[in-house]
PQR file with spaces between the fields and no chain letter, atoms N, CA, C, O and H, PARSE charges and radii, in Angstrom:
ATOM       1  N    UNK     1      26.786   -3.213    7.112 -0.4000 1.5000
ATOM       2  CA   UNK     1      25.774   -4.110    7.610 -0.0000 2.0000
ATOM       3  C    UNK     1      25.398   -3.699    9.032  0.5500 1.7000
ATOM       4  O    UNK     1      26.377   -3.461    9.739 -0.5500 1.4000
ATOM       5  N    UNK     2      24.261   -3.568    9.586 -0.4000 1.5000
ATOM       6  CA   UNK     2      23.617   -3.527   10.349 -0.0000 2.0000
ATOM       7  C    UNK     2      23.962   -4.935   11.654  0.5500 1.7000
ATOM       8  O    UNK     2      23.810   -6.142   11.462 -0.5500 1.4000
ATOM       9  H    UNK     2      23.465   -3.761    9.012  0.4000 1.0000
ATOM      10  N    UNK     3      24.503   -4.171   13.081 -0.4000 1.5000
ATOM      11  CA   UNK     3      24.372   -5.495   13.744 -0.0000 2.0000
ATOM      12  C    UNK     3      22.875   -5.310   14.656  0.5500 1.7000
ATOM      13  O    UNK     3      22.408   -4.333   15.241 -0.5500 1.4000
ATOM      14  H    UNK     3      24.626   -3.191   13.237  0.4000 1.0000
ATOM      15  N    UNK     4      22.500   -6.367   14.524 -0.4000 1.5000
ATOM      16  CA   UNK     4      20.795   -6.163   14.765 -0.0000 2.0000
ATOM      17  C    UNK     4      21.071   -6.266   16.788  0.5500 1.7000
ATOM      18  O    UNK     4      20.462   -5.512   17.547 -0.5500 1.4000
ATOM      19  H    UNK     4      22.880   -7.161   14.049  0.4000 1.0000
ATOM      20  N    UNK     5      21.786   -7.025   17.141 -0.4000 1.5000
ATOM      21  CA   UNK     5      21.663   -7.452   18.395 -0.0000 2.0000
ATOM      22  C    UNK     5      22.931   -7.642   19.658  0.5500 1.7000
ATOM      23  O    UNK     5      23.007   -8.279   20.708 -0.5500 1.4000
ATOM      24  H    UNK     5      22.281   -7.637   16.525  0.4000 1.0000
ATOM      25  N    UNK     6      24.052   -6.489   18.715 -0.4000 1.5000
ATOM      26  CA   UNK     6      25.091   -5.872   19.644 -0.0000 2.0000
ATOM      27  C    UNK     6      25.417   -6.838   19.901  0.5500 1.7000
ATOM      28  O    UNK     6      25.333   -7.763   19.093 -0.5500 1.4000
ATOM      29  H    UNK     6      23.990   -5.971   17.862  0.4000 1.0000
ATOM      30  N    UNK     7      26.099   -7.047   21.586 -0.4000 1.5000
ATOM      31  CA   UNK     7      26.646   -8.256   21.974 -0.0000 2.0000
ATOM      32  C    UNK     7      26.105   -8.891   23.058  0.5500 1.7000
ATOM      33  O    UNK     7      26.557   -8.902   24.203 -0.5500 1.4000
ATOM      34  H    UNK     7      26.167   -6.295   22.242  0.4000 1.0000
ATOM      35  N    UNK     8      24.677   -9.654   22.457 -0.4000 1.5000
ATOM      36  CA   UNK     8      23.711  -10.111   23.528 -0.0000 2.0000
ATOM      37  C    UNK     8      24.310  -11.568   23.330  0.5500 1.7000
ATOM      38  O    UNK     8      24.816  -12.205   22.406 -0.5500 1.4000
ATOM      39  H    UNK     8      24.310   -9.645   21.527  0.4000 1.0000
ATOM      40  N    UNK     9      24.039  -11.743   24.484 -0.4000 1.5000
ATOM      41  CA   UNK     9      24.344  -13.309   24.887 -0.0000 2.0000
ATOM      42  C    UNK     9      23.393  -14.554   24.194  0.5500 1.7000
ATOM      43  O    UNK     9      22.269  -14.185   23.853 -0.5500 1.4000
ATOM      44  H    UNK     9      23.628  -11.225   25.234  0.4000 1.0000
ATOM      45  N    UNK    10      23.662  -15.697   24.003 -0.4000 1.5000
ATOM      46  CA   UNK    10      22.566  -16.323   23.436 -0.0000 2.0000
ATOM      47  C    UNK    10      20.956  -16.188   24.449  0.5500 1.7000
ATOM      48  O    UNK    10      19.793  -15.999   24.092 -0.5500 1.4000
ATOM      49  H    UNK    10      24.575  -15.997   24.280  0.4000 1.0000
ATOM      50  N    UNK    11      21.433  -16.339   25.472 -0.4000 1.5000
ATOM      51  CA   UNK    11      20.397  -16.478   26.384 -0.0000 2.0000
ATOM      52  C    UNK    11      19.315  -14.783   26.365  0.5500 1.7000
ATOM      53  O    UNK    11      18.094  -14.731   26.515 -0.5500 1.4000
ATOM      54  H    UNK    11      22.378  -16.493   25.761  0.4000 1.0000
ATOM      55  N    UNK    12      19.958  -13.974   26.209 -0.4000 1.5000
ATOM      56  CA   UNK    12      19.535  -12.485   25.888 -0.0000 2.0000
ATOM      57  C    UNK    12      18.471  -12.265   25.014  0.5500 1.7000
ATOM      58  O    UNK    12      17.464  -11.559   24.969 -0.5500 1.4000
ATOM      59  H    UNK    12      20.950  -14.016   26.087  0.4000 1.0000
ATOM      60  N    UNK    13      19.452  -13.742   23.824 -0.4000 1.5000
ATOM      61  CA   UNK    13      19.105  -12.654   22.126 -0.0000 2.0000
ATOM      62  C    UNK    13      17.574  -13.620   22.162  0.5500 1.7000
ATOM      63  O    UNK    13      16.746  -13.182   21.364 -0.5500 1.4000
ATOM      64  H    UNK    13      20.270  -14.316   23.861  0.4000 1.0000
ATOM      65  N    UNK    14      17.031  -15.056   23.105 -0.4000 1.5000
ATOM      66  CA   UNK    14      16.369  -15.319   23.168 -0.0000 2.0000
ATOM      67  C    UNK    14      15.224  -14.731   24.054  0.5500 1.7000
ATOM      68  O    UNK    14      14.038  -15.023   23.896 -0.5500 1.4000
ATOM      69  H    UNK    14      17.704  -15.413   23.753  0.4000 1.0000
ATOM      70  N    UNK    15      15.629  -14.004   24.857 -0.4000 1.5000
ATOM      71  CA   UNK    15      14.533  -13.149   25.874 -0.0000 2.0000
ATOM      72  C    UNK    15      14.231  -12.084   25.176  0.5500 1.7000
ATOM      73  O    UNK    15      13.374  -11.350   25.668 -0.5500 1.4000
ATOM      74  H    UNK    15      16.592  -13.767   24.986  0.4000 1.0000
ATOM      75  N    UNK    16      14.662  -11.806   24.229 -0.4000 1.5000
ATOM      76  CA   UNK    16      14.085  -10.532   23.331 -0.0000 2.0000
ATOM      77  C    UNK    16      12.984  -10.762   23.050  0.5500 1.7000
ATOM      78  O    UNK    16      12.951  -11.957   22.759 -0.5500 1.4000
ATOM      79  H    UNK    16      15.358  -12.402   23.828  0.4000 1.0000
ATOM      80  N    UNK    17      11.682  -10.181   22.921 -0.4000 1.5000
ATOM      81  CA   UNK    17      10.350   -9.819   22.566 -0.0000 2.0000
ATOM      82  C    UNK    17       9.713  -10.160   20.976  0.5500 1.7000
ATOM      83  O    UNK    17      10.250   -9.609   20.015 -0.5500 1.4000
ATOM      84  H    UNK    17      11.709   -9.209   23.157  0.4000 1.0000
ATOM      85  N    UNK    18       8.908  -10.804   20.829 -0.4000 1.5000
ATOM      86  CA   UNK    18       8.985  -10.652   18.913 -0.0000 2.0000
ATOM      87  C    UNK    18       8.590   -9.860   18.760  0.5500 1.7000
ATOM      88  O    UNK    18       8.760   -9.570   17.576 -0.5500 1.4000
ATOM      89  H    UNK    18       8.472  -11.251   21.609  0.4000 1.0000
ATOM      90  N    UNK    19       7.714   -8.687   19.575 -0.4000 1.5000
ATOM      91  CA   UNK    19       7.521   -7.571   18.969 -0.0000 2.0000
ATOM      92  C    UNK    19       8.766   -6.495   19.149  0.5500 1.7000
ATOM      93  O    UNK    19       8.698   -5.615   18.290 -0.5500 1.4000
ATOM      94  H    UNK    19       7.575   -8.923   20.537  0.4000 1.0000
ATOM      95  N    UNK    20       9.518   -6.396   19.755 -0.4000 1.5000
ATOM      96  CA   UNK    20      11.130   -5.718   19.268 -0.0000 2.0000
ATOM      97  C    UNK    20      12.223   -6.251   18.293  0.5500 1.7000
ATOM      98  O    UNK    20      13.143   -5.631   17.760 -0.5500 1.4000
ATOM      99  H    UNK    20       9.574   -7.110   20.452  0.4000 1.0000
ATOM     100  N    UNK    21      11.946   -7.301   18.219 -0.4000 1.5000
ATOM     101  CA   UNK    21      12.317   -7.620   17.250 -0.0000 2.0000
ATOM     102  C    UNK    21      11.950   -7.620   16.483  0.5500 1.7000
ATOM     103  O    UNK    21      12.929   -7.636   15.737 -0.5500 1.4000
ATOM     104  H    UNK    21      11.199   -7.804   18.652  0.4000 1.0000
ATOM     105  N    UNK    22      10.950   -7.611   15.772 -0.4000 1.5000
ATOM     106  CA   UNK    22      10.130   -7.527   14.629 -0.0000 2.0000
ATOM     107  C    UNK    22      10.388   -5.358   13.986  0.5500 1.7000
ATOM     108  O    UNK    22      10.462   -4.741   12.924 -0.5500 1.4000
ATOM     109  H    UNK    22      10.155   -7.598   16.377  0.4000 1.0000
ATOM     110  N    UNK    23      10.417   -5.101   15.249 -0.4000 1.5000
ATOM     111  CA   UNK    23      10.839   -3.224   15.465 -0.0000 2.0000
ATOM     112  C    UNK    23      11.922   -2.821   14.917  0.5500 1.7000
ATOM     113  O    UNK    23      12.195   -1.813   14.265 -0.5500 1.4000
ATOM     114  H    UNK    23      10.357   -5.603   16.112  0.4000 1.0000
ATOM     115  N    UNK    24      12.960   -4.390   15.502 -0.4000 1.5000
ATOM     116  CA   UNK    24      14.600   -3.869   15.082 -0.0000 2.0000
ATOM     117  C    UNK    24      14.373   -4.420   13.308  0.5500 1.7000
ATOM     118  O    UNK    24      14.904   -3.944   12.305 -0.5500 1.4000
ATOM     119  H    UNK    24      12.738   -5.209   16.032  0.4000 1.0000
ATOM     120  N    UNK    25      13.893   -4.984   13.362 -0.4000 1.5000
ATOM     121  CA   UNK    25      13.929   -5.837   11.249 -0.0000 2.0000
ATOM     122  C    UNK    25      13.305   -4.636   10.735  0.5500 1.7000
ATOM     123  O    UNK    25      14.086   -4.027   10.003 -0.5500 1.4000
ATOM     124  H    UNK    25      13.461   -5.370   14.177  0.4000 1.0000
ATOM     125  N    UNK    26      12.367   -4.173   10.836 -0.4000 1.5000
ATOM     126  CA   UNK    26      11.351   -3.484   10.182 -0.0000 2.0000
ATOM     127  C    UNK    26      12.322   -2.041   10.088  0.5500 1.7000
ATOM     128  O    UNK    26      12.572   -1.708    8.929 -0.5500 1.4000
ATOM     129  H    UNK    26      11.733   -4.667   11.430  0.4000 1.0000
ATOM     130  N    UNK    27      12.837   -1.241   11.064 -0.4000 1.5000
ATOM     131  CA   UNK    27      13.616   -0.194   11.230 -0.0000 2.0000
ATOM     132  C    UNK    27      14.992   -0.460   10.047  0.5500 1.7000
ATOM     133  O    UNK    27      15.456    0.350    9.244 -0.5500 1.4000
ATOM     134  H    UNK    27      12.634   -1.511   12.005  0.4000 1.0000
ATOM     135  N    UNK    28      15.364   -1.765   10.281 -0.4000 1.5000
ATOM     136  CA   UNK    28      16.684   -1.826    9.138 -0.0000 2.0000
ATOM     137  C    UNK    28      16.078   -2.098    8.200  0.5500 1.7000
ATOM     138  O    UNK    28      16.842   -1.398    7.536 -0.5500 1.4000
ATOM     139  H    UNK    28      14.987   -2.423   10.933  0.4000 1.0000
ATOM     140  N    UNK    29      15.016   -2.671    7.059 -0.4000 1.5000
ATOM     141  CA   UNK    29      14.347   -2.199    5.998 -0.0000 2.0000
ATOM     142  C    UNK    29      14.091   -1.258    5.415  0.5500 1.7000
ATOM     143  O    UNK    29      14.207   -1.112    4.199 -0.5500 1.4000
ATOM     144  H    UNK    29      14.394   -3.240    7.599  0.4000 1.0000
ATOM     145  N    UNK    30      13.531   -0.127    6.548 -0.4000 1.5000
ATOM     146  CA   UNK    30      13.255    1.339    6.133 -0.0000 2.0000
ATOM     147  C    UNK    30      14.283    1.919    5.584  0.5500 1.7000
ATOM     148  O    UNK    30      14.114    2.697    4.644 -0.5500 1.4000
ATOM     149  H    UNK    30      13.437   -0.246    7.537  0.4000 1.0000
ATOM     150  N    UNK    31      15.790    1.579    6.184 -0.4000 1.5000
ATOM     151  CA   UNK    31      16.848    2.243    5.875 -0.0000 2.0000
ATOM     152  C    UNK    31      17.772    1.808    4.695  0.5500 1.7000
ATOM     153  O    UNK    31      18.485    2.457    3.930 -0.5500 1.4000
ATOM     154  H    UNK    31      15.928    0.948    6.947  0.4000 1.0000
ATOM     155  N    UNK    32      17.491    0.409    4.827 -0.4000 1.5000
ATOM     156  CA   UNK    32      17.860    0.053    3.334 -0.0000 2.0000
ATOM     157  C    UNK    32      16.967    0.312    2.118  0.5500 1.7000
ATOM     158  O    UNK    32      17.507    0.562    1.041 -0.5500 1.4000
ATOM     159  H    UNK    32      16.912   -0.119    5.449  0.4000 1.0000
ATOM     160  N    UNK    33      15.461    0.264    2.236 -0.4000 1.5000
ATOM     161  CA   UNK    33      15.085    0.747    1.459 -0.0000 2.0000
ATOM     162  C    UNK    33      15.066    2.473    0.451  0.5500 1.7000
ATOM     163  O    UNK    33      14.932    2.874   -0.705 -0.5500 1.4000
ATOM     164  H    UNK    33      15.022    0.061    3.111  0.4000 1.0000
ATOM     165  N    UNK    34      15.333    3.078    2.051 -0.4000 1.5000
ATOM     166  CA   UNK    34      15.761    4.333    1.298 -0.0000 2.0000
ATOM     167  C    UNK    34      17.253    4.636    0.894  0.5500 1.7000
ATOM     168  O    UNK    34      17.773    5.379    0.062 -0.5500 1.4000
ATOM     169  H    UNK    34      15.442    2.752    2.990  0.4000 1.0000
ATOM     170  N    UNK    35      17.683    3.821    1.756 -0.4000 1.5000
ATOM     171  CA   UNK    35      19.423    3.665    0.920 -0.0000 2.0000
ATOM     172  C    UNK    35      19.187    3.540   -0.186  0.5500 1.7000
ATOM     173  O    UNK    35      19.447    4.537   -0.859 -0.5500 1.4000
ATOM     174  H    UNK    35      17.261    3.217    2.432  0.4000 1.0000
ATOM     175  N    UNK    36      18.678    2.481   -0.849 -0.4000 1.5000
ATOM     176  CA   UNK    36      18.587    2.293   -2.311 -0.0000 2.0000
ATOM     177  C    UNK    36      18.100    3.228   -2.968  0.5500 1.7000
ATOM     178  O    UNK    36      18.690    3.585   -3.988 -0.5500 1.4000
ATOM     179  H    UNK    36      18.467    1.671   -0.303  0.4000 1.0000
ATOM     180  N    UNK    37      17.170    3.727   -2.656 -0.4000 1.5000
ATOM     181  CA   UNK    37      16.132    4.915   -3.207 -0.0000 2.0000
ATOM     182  C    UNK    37      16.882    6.127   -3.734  0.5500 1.7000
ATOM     183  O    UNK    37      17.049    6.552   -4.877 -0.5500 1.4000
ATOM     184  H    UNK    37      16.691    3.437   -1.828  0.4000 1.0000
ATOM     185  N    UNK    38      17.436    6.714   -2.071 -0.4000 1.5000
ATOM     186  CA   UNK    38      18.370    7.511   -3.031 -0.0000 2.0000
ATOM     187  C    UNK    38      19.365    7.432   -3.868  0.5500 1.7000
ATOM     188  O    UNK    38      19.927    8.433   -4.315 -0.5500 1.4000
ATOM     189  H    UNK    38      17.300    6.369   -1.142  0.4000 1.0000
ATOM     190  N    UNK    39      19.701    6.173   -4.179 -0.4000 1.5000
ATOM     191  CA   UNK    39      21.089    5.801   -5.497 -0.0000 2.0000
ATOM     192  C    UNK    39      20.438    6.434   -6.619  0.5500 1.7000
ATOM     193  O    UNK    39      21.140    7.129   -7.354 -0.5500 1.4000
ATOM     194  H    UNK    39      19.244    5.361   -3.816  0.4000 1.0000
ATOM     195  N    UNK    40      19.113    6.294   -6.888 -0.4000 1.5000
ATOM     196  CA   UNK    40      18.436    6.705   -8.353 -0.0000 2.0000
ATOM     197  C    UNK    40      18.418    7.810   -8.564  0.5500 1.7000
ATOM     198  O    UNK    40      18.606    8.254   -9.697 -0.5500 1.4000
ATOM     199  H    UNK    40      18.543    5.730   -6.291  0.4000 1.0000
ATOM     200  N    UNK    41      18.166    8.620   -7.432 -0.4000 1.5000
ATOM     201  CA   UNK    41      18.223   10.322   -7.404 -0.0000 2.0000
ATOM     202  C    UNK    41      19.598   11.402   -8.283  0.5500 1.7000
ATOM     203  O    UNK    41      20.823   11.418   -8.168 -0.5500 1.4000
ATOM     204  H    UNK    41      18.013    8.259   -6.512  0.4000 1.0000
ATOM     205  N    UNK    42      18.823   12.031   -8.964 -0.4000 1.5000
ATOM     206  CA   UNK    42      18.977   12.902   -9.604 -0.0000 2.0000
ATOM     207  C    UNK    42      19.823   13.991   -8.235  0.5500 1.7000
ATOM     208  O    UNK    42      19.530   14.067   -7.042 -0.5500 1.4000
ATOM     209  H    UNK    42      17.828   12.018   -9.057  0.4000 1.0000
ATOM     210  N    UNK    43      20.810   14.634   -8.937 -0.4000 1.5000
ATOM     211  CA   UNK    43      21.608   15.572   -8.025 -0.0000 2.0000
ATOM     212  C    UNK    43      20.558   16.588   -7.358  0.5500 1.7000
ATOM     213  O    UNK    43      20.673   16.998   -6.203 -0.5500 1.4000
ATOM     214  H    UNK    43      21.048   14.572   -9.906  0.4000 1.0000
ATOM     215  N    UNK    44      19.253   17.030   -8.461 -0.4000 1.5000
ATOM     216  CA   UNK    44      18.118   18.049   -7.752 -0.0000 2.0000
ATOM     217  C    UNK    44      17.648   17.036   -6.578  0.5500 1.7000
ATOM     218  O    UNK    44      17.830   17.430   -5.426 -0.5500 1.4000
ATOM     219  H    UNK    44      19.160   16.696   -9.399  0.4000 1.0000
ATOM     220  N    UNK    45      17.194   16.057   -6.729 -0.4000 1.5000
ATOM     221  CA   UNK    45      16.244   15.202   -5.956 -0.0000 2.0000
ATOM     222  C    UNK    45      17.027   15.190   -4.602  0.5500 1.7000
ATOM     223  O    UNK    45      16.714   15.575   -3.476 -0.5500 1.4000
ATOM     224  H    UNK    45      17.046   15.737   -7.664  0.4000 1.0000
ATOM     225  N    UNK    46      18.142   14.620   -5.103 -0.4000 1.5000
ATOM     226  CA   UNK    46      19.291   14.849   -3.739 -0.0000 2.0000
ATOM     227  C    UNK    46      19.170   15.876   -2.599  0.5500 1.7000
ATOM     228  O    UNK    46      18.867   15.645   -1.429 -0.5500 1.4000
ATOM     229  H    UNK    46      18.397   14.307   -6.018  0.4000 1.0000
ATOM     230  N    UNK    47      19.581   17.507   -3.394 -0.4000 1.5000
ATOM     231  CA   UNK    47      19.095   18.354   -2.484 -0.0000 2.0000
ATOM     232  C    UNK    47      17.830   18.906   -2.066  0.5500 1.7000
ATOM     233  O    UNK    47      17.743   19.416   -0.949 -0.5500 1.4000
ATOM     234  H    UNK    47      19.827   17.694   -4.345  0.4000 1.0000
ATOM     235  N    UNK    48      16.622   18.847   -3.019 -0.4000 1.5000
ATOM     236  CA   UNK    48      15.274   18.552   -2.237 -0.0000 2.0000
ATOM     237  C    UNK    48      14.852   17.584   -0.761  0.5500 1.7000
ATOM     238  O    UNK    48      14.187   17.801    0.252 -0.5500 1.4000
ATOM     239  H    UNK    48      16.693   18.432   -3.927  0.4000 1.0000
ATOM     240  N    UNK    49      15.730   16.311   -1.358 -0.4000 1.5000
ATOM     241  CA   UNK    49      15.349   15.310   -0.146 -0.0000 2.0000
ATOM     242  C    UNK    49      16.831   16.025    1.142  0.5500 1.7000
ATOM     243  O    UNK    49      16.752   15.830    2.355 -0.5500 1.4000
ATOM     244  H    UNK    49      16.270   16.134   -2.180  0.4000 1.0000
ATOM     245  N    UNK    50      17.258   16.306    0.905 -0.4000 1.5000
ATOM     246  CA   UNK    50      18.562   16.761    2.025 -0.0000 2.0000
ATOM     247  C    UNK    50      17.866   18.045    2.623  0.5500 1.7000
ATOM     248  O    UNK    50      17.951   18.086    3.850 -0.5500 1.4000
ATOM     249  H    UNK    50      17.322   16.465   -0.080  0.4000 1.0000
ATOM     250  N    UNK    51      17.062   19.316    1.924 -0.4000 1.5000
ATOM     251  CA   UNK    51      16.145   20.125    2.406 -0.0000 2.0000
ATOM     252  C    UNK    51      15.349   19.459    3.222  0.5500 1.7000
ATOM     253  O    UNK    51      15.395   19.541    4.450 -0.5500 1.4000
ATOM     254  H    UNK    51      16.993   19.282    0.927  0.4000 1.0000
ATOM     255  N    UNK    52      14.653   18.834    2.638 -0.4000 1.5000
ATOM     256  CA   UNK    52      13.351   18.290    3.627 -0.0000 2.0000
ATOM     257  C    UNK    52      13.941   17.673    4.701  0.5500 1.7000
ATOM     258  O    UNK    52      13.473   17.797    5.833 -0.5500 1.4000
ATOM     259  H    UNK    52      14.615   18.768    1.641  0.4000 1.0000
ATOM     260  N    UNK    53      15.113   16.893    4.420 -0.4000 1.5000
ATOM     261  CA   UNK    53      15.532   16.317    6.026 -0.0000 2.0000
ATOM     262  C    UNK    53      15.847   17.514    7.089  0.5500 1.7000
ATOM     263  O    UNK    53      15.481   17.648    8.256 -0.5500 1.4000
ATOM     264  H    UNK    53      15.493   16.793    3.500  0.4000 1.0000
ATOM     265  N    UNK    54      16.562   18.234    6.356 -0.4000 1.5000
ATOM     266  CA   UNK    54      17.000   18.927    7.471 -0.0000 2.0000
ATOM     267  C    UNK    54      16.132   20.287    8.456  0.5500 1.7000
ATOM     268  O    UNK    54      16.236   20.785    9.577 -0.5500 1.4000
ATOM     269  H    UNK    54      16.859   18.126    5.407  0.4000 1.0000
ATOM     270  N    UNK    55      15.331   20.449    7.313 -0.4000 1.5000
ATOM     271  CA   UNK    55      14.059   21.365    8.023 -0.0000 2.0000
ATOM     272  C    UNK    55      13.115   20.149    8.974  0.5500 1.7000
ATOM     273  O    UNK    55      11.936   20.482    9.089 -0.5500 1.4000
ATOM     274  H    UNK    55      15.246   20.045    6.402  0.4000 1.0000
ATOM     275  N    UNK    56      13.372   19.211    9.451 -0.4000 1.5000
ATOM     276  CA   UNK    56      12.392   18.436   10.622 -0.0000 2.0000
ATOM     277  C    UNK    56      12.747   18.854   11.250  0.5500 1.7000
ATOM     278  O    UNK    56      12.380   18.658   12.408 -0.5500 1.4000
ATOM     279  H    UNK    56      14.330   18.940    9.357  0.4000 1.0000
């Protein structure tokens, strides 16, 4: 699990921005979504997508 907001104080986790926050939600979606994504993958798909990562 993802900790979204480390060890901010209450008073902190309220001075946070909704647009960073909205940055930090949206960023842990992306990653769960492709977490899941690759569960379905085929062992080829695997190393295609592990190619493409690693050639960025």
């Amino acid at each position: 699990m993802f900790d979204l907001f480390g060890d901010f104080s209450p008073d902190e986790l309220q001075a946070i921005a909704d647009d960073d926050l909205a940055n930090r939600i949206k960023n842990i979606l992306i990653v769960e979504s492709v977490a899941g994504t690759l569960n379905d993958l085929t062992p080829e798909q695997i190393r295609m997508y592990d190619e493409a990562v690693e050639g960025r």
